[in-house]
Residue frames as a rotation matrix with the C-alpha (Angstrom) as fourth column:
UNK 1
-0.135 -0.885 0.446 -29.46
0.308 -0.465 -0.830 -27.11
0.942 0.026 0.336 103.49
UNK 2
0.052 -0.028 0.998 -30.97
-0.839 -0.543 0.028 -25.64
0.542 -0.839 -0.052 106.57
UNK 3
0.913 0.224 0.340 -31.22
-0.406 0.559 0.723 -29.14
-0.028 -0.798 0.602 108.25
UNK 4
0.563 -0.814 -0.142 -27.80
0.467 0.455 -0.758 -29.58
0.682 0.360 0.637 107.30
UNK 5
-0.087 -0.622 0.778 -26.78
-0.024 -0.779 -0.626 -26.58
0.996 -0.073 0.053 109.23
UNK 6
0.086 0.273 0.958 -28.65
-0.840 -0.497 0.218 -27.29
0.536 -0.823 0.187 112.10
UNK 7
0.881 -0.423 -0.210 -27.16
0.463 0.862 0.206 -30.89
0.093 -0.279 0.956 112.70
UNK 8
0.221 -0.958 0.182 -24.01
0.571 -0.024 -0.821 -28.87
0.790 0.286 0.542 112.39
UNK 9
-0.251 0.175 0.952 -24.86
-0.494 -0.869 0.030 -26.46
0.833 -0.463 0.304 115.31
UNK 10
0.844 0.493 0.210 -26.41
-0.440 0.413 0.797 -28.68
0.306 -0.766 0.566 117.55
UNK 11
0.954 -0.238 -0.184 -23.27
0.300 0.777 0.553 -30.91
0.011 -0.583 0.812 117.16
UNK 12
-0.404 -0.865 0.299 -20.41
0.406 -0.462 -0.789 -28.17
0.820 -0.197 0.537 117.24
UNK 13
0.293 0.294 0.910 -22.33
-0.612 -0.673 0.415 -26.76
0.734 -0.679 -0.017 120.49
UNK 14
0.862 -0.156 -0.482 -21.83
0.322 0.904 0.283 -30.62
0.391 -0.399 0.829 121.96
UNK 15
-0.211 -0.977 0.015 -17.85
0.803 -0.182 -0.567 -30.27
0.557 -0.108 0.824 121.29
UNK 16
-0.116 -0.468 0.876 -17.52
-0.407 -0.782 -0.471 -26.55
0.906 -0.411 -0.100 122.62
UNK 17
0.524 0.455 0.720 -19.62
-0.727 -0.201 0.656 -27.67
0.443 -0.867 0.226 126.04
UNK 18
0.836 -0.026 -0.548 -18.52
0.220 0.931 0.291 -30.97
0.503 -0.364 0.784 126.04
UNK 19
0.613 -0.657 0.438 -15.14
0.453 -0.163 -0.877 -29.35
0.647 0.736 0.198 125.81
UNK 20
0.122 0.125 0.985 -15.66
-0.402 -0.901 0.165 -26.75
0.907 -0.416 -0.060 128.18
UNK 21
0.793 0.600 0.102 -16.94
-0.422 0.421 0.803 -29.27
0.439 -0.680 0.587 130.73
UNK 22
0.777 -0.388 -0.496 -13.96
0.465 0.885 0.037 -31.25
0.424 -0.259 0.868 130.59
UNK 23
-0.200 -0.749 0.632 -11.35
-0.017 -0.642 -0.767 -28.35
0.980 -0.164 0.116 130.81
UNK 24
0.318 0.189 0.929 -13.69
-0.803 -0.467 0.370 -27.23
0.504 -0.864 0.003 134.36
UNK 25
0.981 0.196 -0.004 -13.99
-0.172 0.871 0.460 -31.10
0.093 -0.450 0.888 135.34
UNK 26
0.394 -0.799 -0.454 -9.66
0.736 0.570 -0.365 -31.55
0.550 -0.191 0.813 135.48
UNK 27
-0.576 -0.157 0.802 -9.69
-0.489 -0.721 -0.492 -28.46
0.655 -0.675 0.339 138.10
UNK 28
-0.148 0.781 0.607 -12.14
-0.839 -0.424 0.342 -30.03
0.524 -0.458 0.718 139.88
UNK 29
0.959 0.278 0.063 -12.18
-0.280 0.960 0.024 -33.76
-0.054 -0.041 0.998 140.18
UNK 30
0.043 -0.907 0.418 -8.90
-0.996 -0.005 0.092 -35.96
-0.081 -0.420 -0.904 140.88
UNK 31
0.480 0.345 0.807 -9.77
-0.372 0.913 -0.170 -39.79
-0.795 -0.218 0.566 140.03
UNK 32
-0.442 -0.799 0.408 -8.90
0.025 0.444 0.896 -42.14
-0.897 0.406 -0.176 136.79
UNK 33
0.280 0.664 0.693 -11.78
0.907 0.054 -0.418 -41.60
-0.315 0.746 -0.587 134.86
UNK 34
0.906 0.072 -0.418 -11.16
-0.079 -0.940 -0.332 -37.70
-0.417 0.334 -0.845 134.69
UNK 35
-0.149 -0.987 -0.062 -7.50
-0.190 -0.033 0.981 -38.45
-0.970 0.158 -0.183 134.05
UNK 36
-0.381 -0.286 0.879 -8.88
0.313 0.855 0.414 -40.18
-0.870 0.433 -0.236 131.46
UNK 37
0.182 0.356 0.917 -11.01
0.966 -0.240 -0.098 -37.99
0.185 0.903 -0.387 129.62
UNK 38
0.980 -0.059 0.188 -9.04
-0.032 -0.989 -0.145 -34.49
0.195 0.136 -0.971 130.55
UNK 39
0.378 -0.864 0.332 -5.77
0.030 -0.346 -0.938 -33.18
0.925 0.365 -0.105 129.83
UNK 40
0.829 0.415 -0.376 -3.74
0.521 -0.326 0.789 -33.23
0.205 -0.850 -0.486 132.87
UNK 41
-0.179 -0.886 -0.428 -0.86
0.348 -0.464 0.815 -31.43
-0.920 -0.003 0.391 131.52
UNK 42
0.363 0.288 -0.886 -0.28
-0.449 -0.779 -0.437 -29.12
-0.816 0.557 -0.154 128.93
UNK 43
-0.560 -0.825 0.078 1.36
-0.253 0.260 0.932 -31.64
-0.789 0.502 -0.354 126.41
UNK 44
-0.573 0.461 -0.678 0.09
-0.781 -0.558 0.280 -32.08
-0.249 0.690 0.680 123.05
UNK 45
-0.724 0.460 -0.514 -1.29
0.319 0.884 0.342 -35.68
0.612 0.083 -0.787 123.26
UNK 46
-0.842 0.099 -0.531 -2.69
0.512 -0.163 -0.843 -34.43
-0.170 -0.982 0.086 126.52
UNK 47
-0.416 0.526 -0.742 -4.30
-0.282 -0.850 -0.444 -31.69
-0.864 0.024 0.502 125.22
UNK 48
-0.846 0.064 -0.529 -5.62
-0.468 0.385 0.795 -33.97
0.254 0.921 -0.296 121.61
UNK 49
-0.796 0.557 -0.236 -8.20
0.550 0.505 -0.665 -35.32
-0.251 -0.659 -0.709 124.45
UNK 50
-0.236 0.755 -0.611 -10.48
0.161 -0.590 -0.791 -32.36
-0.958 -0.286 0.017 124.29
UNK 51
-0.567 0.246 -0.786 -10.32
-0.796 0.080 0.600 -33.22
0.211 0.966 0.150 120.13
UNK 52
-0.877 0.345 -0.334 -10.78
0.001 0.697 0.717 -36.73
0.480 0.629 -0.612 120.20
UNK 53
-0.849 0.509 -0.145 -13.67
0.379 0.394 -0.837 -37.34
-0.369 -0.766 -0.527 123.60
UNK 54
-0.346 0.689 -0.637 -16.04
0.015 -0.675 -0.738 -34.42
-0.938 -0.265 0.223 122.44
UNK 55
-0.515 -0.204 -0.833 -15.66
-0.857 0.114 0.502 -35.44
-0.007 0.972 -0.233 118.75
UNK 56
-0.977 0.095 -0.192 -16.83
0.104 0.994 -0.037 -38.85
0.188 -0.056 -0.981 119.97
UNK 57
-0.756 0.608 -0.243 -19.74
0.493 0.284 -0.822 -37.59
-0.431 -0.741 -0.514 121.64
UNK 58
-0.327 0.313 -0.892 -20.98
-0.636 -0.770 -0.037 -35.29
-0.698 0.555 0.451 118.68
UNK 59
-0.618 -0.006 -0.786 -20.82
-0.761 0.253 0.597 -38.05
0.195 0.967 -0.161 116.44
UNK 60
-0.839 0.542 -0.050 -22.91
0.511 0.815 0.272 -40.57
0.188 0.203 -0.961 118.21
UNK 61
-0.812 0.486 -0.322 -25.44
-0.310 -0.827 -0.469 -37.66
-0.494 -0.281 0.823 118.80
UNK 62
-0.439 0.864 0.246 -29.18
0.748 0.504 -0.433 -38.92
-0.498 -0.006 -0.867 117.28
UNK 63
-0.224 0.523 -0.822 -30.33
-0.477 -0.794 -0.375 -36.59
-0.850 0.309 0.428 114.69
UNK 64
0.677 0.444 0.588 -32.53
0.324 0.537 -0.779 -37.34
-0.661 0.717 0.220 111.41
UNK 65
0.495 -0.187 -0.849 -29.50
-0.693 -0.674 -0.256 -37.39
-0.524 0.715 -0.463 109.34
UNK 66
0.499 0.066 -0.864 -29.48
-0.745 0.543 -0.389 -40.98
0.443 0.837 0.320 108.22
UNK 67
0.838 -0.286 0.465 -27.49
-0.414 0.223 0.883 -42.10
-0.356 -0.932 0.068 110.66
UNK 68
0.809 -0.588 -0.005 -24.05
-0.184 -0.245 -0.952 -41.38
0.558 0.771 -0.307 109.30
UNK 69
0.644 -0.624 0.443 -22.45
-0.470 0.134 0.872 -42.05
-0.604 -0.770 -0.207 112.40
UNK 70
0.579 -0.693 0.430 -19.82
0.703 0.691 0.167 -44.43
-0.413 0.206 0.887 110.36
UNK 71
0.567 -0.492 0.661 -19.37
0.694 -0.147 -0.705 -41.85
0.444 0.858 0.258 107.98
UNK 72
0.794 -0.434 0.425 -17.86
-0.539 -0.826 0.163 -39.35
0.281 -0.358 -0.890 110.56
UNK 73
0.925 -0.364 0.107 -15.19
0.233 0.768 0.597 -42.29
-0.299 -0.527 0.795 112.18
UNK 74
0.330 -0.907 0.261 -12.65
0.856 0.172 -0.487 -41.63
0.397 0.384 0.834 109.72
UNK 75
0.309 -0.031 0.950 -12.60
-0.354 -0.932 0.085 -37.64
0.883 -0.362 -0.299 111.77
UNK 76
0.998 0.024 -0.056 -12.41
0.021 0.724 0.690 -39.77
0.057 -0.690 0.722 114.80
UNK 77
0.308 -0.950 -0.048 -8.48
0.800 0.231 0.553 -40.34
-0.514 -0.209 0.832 113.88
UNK 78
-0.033 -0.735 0.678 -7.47
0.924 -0.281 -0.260 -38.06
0.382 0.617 0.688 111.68
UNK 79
0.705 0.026 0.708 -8.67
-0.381 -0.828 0.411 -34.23
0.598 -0.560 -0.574 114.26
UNK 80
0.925 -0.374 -0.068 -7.06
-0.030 -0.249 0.968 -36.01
-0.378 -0.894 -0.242 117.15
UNK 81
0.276 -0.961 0.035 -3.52
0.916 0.274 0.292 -36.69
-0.290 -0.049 0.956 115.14
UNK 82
0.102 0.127 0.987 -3.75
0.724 -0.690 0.014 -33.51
0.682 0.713 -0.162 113.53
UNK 83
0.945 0.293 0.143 -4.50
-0.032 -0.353 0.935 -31.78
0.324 -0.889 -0.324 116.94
UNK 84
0.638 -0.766 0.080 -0.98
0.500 0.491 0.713 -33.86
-0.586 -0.415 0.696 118.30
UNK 85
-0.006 -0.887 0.463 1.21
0.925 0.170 0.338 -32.09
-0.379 0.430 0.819 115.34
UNK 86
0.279 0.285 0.917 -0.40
0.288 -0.936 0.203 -28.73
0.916 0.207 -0.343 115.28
UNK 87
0.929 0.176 0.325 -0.28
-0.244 -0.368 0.897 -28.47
0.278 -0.913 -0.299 119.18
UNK 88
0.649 -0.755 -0.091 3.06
0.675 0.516 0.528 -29.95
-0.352 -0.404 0.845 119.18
UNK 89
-0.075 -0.722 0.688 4.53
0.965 -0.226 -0.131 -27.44
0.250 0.654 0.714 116.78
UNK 90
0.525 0.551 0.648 3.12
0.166 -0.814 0.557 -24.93
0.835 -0.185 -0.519 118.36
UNK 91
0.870 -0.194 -0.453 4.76
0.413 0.788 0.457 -26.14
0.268 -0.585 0.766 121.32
UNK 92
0.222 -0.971 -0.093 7.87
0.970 0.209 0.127 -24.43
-0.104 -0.119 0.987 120.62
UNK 93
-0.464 -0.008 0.886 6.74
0.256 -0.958 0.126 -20.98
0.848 0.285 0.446 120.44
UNK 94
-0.582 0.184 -0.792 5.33
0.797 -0.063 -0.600 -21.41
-0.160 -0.981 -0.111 123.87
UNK 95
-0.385 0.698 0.604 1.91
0.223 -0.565 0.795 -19.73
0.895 0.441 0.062 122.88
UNK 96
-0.734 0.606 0.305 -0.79
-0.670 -0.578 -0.466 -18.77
-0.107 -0.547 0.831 125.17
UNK 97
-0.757 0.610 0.234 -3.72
0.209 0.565 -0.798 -20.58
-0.619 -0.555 -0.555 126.73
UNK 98
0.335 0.732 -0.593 -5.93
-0.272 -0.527 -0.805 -18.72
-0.902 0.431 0.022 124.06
UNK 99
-0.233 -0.160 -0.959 -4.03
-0.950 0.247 0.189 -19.74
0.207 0.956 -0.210 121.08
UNK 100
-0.929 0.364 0.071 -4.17
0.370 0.926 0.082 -23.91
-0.036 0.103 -0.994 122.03
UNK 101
-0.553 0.738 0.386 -8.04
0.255 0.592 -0.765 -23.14
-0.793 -0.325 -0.516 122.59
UNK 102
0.362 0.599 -0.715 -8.96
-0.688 -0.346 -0.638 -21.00
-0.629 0.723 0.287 119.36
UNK 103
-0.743 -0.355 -0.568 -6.76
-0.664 0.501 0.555 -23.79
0.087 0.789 -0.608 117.30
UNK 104
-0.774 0.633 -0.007 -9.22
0.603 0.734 -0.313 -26.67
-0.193 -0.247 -0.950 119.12
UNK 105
-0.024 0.950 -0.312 -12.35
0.037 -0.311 -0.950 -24.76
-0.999 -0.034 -0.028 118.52
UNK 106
0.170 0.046 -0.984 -11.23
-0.890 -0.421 -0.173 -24.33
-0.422 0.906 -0.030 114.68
UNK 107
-0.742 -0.665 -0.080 -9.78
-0.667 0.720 0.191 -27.54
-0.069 0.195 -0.978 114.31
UNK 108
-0.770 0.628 0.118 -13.42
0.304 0.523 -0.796 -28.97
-0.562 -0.577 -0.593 115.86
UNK 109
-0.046 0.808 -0.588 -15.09
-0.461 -0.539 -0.705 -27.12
-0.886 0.238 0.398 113.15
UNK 110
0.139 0.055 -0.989 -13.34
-0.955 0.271 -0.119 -28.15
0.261 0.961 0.090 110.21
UNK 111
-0.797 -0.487 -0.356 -13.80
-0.533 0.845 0.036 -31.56
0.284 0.219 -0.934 111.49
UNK 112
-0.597 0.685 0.417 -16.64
0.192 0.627 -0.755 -31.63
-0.779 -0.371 -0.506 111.87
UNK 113
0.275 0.546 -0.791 -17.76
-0.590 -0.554 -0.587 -29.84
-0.759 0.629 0.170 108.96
UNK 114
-0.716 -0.683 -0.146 -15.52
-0.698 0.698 0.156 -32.49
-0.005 0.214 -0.977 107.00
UNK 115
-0.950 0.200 0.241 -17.25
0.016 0.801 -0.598 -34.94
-0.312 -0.564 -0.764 108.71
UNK 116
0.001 0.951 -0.308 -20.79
-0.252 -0.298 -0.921 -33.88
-0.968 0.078 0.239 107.75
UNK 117
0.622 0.366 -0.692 -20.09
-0.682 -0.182 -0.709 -33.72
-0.385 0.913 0.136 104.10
UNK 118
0.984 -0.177 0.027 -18.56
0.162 0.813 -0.560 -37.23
0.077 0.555 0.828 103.65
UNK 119
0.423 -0.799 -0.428 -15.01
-0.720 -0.010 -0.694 -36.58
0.550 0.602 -0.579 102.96
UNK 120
-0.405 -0.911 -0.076 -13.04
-0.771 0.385 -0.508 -39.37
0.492 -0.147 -0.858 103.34
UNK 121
0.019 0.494 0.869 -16.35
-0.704 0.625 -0.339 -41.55
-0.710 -0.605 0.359 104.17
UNK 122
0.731 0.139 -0.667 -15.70
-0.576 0.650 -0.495 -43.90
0.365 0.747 0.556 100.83
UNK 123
-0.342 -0.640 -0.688 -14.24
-0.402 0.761 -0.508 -47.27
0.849 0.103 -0.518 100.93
UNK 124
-0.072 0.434 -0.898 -14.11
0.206 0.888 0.412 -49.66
0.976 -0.155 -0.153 103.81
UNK 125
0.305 0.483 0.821 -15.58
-0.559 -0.607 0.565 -48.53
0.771 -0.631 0.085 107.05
UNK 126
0.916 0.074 -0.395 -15.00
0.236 0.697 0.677 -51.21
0.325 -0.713 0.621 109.18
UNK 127
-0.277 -0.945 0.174 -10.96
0.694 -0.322 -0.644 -49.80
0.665 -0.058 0.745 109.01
UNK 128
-0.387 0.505 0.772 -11.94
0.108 -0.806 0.582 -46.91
0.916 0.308 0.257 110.27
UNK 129
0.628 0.768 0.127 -14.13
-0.500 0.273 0.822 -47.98
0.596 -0.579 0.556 112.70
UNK 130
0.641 -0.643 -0.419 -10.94
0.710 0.704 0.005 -50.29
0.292 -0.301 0.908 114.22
UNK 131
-0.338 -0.866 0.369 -8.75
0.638 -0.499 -0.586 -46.88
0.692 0.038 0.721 113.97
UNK 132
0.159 0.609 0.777 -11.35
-0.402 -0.679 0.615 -45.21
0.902 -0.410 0.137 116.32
UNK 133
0.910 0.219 -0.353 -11.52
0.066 0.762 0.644 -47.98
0.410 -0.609 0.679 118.32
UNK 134
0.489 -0.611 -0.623 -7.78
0.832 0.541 0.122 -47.97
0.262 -0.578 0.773 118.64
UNK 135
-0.337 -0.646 0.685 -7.27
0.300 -0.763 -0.572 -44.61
0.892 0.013 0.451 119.46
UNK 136
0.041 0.007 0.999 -9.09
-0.477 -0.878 0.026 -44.72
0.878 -0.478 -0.032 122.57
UNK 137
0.872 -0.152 -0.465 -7.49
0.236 0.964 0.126 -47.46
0.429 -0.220 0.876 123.44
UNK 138
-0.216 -0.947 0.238 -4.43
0.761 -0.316 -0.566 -45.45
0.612 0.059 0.789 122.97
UNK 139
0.105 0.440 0.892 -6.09
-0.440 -0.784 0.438 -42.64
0.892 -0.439 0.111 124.74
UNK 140
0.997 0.003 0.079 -6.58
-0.068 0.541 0.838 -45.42
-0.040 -0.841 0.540 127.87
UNK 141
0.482 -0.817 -0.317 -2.76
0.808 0.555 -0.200 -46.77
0.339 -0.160 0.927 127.70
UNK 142
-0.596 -0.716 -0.365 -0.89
0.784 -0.418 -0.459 -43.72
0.176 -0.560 0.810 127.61
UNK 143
0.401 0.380 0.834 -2.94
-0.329 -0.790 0.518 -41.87
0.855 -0.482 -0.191 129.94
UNK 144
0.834 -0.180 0.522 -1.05
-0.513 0.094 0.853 -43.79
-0.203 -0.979 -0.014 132.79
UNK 145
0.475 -0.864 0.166 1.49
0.530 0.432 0.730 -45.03
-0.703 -0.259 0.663 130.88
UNK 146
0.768 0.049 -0.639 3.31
-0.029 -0.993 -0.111 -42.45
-0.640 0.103 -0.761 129.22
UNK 147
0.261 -0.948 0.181 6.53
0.933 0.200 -0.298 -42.63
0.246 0.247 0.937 127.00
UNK 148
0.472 -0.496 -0.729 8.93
0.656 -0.354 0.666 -40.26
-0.589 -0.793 0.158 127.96
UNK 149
-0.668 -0.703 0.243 9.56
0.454 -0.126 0.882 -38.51
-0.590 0.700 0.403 124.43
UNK 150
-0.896 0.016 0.443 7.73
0.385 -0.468 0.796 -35.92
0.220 0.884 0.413 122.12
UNK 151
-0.370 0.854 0.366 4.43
-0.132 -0.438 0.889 -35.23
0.920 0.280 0.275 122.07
UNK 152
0.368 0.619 -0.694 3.72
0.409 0.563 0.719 -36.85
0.835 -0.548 -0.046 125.43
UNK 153
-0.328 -0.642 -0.693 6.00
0.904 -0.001 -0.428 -34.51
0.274 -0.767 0.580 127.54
UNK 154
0.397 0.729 -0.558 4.95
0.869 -0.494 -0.027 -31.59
-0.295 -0.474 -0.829 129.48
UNK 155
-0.027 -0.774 0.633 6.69
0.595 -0.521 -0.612 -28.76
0.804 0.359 0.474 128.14
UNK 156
0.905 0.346 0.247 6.08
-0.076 -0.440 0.895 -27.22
0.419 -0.829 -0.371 131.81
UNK 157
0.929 -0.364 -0.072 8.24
0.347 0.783 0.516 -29.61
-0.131 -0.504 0.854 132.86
UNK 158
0.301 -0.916 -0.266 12.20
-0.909 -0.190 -0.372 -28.35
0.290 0.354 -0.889 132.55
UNK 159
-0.092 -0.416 0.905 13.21
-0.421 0.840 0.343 -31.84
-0.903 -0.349 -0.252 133.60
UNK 160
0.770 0.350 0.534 10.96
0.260 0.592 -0.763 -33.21
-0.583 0.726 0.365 130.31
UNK 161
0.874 -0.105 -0.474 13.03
-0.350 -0.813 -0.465 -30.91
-0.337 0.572 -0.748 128.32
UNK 162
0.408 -0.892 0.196 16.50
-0.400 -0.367 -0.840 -30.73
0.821 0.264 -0.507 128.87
UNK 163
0.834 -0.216 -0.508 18.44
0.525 0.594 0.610 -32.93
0.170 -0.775 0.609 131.37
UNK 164
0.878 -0.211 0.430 20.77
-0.290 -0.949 0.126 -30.67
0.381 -0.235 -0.894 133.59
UNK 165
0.545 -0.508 -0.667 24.21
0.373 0.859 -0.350 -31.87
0.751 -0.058 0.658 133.41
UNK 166
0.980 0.116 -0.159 25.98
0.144 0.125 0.982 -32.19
0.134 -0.985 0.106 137.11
């Protein structure tokens, strides 16, 4: 139990910094890679980055726990869509900067805590493993190509919104 906890600590500290890092790094840095792995608007796909990247980087973490790395994959897709339809509904109550980050810091627990204890690690892995794969694929596409519709607009944005008839 206690080495259970402390794989869980080491790799929810990962996420918070990793997290942290990336928020400081899209103030700071201006290029395609950062585009790529930080939010560069407040929209809820946008903001599903700072689930899926740091999630990625917890799970291939080295520690003597069997190397479970597969068994965490199926977290992999299912925090960052989750993330997209929590942060989207949210969306419309126009929250605070503090509510999107205490939802991602909870969200990043119970997925990883999930993750730790198997759930959803039965059946075929290799699925899985493809659905990771193609989410940060999807992560690459629309980060420069965008659709123009739900989750992917800025809500900043009164243009995204609501076209202003002339």
């Amino acid at each position: 139990m206690k080495n259970r906890f402390t794989h869980f600590s080491i790799r929810f500290l990962v996420i918070l910094l990793a997290g942290l890092f990336l928020l400081l790094l899209r103030t700071s840095a201006h290029n395609p890679v950062c585009a790529l792995l930080t939010p560069q608007f407040t929209s809820p796909w946008e903001l599903s980055k700072l689930v899926y990247w740091p999630l990625l980087l917890a799970a291939a973490i080295p520690l003597r726990d069997g190397g479970k790395f597969l068994a965490r994959l199926p977290w992999l897709t299912v925090a960052p869509v989750t993330a997209v339809l929590i942060f989207w509904a949210l969306s419309a109550l126009e929250p605070g900067p503090g509510v999107y980050l205490l939802i991602w810091v909870v969200l990043s627990a119970v997925a990883l805590t999930l993750a730790q204890r198997g759930v959803l690690a039965e059946g075929d892995r290799s699925v899985w493993l493809v659905l990771a794969a193609a989410m940060g694929i999807l992560y690459i596409v629309l980060t420069f190509l965008p659709p123009m519709i739900g989750p992917f607009l800025d809500p900043s944005d009164v243009a995204a919104m609501a076209t202003i008839p002339c």
